[in-house]
C-alpha positions in Angstrom: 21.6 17.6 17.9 22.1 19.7 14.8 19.1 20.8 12.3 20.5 19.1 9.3 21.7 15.9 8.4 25.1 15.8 8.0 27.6 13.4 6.5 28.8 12.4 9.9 25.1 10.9 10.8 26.1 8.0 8.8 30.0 7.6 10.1 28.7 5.1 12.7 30.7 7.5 14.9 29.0 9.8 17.9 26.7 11.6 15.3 24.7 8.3 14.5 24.3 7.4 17.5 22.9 10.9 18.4 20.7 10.7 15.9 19.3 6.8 16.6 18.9 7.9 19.7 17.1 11.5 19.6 15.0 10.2 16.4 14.6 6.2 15.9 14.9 4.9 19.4 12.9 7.3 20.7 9.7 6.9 18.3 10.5 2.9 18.2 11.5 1.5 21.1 9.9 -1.5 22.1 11.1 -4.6 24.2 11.8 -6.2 20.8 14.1 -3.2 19.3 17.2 -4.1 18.7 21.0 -1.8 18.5 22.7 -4.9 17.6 23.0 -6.7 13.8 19.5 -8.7 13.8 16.7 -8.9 16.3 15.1 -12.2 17.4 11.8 -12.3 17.3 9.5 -14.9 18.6 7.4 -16.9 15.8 4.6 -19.3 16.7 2.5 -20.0 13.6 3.7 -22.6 11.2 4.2 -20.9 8.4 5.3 -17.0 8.1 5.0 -14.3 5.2 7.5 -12.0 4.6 8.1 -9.4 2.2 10.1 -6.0 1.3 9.9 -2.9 -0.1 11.4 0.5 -1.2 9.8 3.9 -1.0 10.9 6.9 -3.2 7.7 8.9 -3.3 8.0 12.8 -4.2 6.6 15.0 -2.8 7.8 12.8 0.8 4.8 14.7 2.3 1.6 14.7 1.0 -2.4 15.4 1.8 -3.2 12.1 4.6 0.0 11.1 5.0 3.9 11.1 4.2 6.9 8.7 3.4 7.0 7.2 6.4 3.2 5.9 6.8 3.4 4.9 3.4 6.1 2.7 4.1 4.6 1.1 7.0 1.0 0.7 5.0 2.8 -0.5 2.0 5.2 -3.2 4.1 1.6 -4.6 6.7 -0.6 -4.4 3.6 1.7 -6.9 1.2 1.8 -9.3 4.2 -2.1 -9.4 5.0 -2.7 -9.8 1.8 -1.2 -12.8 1.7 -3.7 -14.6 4.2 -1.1 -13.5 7.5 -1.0 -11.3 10.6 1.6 -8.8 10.5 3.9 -8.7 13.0 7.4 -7.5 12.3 9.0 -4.4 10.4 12.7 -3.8 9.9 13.5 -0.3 8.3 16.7 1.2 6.5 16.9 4.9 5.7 19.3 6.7 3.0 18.8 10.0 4.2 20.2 13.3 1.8 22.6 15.4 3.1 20.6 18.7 4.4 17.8 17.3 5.5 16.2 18.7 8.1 16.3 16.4 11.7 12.6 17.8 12.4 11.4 16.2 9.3 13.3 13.1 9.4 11.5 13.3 12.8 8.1 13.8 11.3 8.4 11.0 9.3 9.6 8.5 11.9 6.8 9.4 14.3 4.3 8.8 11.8 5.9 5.2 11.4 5.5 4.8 14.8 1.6 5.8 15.0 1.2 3.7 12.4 2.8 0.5 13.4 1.4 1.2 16.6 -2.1 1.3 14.8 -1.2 -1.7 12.7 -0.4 -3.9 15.9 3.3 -4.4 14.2 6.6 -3.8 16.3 9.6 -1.8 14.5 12.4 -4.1 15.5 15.8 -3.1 13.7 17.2 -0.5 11.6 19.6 0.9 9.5 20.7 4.9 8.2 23.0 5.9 5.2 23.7 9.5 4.6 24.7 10.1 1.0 25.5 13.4 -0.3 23.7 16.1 -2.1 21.9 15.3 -4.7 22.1 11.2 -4.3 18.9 10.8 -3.5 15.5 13.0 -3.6 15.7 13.8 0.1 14.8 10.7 2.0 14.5 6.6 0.6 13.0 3.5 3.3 13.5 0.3 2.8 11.6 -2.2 4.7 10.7 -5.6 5.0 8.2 -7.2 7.1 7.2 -10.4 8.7 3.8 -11.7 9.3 2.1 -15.1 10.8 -0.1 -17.1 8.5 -3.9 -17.8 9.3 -4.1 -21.2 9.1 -6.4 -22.5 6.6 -5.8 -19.4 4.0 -3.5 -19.7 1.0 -4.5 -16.5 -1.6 -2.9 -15.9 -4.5 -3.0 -14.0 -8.1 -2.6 -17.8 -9.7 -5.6 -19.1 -7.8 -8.7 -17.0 -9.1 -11.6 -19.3 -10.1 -14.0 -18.6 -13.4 -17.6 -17.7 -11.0 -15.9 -15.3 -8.7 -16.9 -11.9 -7.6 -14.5 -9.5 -8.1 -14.4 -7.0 -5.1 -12.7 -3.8 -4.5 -13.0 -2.4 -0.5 -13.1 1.5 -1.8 -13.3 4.0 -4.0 -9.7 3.8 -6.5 -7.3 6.5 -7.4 -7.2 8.7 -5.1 -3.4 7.9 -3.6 -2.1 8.8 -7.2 -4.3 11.7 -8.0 -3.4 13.0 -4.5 0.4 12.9 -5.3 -0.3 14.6 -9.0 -1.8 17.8 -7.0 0.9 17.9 -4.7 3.2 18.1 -7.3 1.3 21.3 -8.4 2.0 20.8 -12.5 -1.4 21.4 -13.7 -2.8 24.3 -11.1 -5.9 22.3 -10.2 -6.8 22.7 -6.8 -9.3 20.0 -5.6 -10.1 18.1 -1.6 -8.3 14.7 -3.0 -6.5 13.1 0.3 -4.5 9.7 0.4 -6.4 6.7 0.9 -2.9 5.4 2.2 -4.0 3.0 5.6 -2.8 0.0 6.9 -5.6 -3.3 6.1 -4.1 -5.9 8.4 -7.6 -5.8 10.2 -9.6 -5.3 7.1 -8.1 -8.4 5.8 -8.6 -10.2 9.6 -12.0 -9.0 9.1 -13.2 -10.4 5.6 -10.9 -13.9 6.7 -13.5 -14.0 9.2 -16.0 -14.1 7.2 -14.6 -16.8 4.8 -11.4 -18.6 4.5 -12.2 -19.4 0.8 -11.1 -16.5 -0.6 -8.3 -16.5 -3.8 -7.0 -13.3 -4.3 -6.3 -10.8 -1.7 -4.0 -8.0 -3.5 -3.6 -4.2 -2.5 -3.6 -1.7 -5.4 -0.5 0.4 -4.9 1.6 1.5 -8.5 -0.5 0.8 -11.4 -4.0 0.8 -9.8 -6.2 -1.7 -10.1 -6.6 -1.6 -13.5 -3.3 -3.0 -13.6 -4.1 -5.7 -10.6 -6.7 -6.8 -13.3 -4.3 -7.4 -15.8 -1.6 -9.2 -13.3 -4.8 -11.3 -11.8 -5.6 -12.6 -16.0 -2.3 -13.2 -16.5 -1.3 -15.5 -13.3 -4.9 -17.5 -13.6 -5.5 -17.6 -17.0 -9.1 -16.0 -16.3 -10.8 -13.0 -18.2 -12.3 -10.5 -16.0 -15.7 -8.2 -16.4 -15.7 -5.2 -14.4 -19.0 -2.8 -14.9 -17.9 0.7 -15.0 -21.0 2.2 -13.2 -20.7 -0.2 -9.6 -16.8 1.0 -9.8 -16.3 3.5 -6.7 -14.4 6.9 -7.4 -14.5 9.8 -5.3 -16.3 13.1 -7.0 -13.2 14.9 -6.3 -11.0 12.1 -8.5 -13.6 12.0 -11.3 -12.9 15.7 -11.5 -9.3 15.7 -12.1 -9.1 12.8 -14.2 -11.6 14.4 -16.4 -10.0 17.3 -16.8 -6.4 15.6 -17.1 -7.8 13.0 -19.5 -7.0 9.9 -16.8 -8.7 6.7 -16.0 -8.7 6.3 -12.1 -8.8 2.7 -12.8 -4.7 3.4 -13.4 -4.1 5.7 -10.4 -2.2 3.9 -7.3 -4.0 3.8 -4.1 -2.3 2.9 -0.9 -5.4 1.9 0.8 -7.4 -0.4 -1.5 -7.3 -4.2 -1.8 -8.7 -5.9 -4.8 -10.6 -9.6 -3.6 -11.2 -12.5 -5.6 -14.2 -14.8 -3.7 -16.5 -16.9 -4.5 -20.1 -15.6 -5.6 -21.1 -17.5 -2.2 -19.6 -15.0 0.1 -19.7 -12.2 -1.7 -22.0 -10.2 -0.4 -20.9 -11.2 3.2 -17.3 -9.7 2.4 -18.5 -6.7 1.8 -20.9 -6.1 4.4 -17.5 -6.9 6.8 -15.8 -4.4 4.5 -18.5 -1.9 5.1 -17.9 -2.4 8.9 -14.0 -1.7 8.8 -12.8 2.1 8.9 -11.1 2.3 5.7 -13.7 0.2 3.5 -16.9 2.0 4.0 -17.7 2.1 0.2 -16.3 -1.4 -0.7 -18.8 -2.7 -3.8 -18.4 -5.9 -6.0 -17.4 -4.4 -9.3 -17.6 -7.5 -11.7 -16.6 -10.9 -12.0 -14.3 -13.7 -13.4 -15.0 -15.5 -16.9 -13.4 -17.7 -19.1 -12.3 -14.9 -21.8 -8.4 -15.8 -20.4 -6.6 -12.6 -20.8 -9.6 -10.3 -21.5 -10.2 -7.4 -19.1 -13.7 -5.9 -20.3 -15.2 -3.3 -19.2 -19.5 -2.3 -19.2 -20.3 1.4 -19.9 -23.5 2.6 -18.2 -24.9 3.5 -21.5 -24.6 -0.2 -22.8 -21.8 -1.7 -24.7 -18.6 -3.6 -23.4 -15.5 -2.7 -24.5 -11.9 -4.2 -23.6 -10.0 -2.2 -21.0 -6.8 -1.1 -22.2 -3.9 -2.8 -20.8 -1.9 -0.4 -18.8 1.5 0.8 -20.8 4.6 3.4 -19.8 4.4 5.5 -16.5 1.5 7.4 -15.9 3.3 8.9 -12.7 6.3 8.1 -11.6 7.7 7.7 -8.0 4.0 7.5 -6.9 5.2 4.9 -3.7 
């Protein structure tokens, strides 16, 4: 097997096989995984979720995790959130010409380890070599399928005036993460990826309660931007209080120094909940027992003020939170 991608990995000829074999069969073979067009996979819930997704993040590697995690946490994470167990992920690669095999490797074993963590099976495939300069190294596109819980329908049209407004950690740390890997501003500060797949987490807080509206993970856009998305498909205002909102030390740090709100940071870890008052407190005490919600807090609730995100300052006085505008860091996911 050579050390570089080559053209001819994406001939369909010898070369790709070599290289589905030494790289993609090997890290995700499973009794499901499939060489021919489609995979059949066996369904037995009523109702499924599916979803897809690209990933173009730059740097592909960064502090708590890389390209290929991210694509499995990104793919598991839309489909829980949706009320379902993941179960399925299909994957395409457009791989650069030049890259290195032992980090194409790198990336597929971490999909592995994390699908395997995630309880989801990698079933089929596909890999396009363009040439120099195409693409930024390495693209994956996924799409995943999931069984729905019965009983659960969430969804950003559904929240109801009354309800808590939840988030399971503290926010921004995905995007600041990426901004110091790019190494633009010379700060040098401990901020590591919350990226994580929450198929569990969300098992866990369904446990609790079926009656929950909004399940939604804060990827691009943080979850200031969830906010706004959540307002605009329910018609509800929102009140957040700026002190109960979790941020990492580390995250304050840089966003003070850059000028940013972590509220508009991407996380890859993070869901935002919608529940009633009721069960509030119950969610997060099952958040608190999961491994990547530790510091989950209610953060404010949902009012009548359709369209309004407002936001308390510890010092008194509420303000409106600015709606998010332009690209605060591209190719963030």
């Amino acid at each position: 097997m050579e050390k570089f991608i080559t053209l001819a990995h994406g001939s369909g000829g010898r070369q790709t096989s070599e290289l589905i074999g030494s790289i993609f069969k090997k890290h995700f073979a499973n009794e499901l995984f499939t060489p021919d067009d489609a995979a059949v996979l066996p369904v037995k819930a009523d109702l499924i979720a599916m979803s897809t997704d690209g990933f173009v993040v730059s740097p592909w590697r960064f502090a708590g995790g890389n390209i290929g995690k991210l694509s499995i946490c990104g793919t598991v994470n839309d489909i829980a959130c949706m009320g379902a167990i993941p179960k399925y992920i299909t994957c395409a690669f457009i791989i650069e010409e030049g890259f290195p095999v032992a980090d194409l490797e790198e990336i597929a074993a971490a999909m592995a380890k994390t699908a395997a963590e995630a309880g989801v099976k990698i079933v089929a495939g596909d890999t396009k070599v363009v040439g120099k300069g195409q693409v930024d190294k390495v693209f994956i596109t996924t799409a995943g399928v999931g069984e729905q819980i019965p009983g659960v329908r969430t969804s950003g049209a559904i929240a109801q005036v009354g309800d808590a407004v939840i988030v399971s950690g503290d926010v921004g740390r995905h995007g600041c993460t990426i901004l110091l890997e790019r190494d633009e501003f010379g700060i040098d500060a401990d901020v590591t990826s919350d990226c994580a797949p929450l198929g569990k987490t969300v098992e866990a807080i369904l446990s609790v309660s079926k009656d929950i509206h909004v399940i939604r993970d804060a990827t691009r856009g943080g979850v200031g931007t969830v906010l706004y998305e959540i307002c605009d498909q329910s018609q509800i205002g929102i009140n957040i209080k700026a002190a109960d909102i979790p941020v990492a030390d580390p995250v304050k740090g840089v966003c003070g120094m850059l000028g940013l709100d972590p509220l508009y940071l991407a996380c890859e870890g993070r869901l935002v909940i919608f529940a009633p008052q009721g069960v509030a407190n119950d969610i997060v005490k099952a958040l608190h027992s999961m491994p990547y919600s530790t510091n989950a807090a209610i953060i404010g609730e949902v009012t009548e003020n359709a369209g309004k995100v407002t936001i308390e300052q510890p010092f008194g006085g509420k303000t409106i939170l600015p709606q998010p505008t332009g690209e605060l860091l591209p190719r963030i996911c």
